[in-house]
N, C-alpha and C positions, 0 to 999 in steps of 0.2 A: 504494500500500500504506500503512495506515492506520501508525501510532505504535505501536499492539498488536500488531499483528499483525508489524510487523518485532521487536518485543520479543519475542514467543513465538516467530521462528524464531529468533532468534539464543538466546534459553533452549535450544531444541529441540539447536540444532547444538553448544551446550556438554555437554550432557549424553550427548548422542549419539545419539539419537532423531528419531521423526515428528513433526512439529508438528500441531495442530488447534485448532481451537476448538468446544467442545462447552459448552453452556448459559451462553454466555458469558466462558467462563474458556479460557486458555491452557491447552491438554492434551500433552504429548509420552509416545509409548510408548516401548518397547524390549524387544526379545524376545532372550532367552538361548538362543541356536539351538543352543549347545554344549551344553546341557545336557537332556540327553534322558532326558525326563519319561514316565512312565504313570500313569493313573488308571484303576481297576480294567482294567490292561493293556491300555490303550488310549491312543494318543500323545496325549501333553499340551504346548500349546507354551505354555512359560515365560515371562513377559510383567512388567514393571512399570511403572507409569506416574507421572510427574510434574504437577502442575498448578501456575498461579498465577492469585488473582484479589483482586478489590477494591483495585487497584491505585492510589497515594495520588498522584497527580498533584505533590502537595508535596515530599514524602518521597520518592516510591519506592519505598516499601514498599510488598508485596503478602502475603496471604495463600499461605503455598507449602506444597506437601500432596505426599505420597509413599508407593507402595503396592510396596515394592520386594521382589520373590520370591528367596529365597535357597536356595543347600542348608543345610543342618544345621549346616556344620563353616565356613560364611562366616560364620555369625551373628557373633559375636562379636567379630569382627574389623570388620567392616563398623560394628555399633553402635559399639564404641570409635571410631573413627574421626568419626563423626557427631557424638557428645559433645563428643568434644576438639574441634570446631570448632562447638561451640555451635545446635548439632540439637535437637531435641525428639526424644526416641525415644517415642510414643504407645501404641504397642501391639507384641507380638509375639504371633505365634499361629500355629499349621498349618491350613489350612482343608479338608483331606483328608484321607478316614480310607485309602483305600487308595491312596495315593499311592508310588510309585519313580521315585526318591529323595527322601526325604522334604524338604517345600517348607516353609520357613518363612517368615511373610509379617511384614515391620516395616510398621510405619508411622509417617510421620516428619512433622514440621511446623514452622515458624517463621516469622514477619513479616518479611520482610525482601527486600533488594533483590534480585527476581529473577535476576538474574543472579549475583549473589554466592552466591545458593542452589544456582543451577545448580552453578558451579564447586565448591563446598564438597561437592555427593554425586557432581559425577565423581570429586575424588580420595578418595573412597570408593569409590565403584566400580570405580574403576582397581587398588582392592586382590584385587576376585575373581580 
């Protein structure tokens, strides 16, 4: 097993997720099973995913990217959280018009040592 590839499972098992590698990059998902989703009433399963890449051999810094599905009433909490440990919050947005419970989508980013990223949005997410 290559360098990377034990570096994205052990991202993966920080965060709490699948590991993979897709177009090159470290991908890990995670699906919110508790959280039971419909779009135009039809079950939706709730999913966010993490990546890293361009990874600096020197450094250790990587490009780390985050598409993490929330309910409504996480938002806020979840973002503070990110901030105070020095997250990029990128964007917020719903991407469903007939959605229950309605899904708000962040996305989140920063350069930095994969692994300290991982750990920095588990104790985010340990806040859902």
């Amino acid at each position: 097993m290559s360098h990377n590839e034990r570096l994205c499972r052990r991202f993966a098992e920080i965060i709490g997720g699948t590991p993979g590698f897709a177009g090159g990059k470290c991908v890990t998902t995670i699906s919110r099973n508790r959280v039971k989703a419909t779009i135009l009433r039809k079950r939706f399963m709730v999913t966010s995913s993490f990546s890293f890449e361009s990874l600096n051999a020197a450094t250790g810094k990587a490009l780390c990217l985050g598409r993490v599905a929330l309910l409504q009433e996480e938002t806020e909490r979840f973002i503070a959280s990110l901030i105070k440990q020095g997250i990029i919050v990128s964007s917020i947005h719903n991407e469903w018009l007939f959605d229950r419970p309605r899904l708000i989508y962040v996305n989140i980013e920063a350069v930095k040592n994969p692994l300290i990223f991982a750990r920095k949005v588990r104790r985010a997410l340990n806040l859902l």
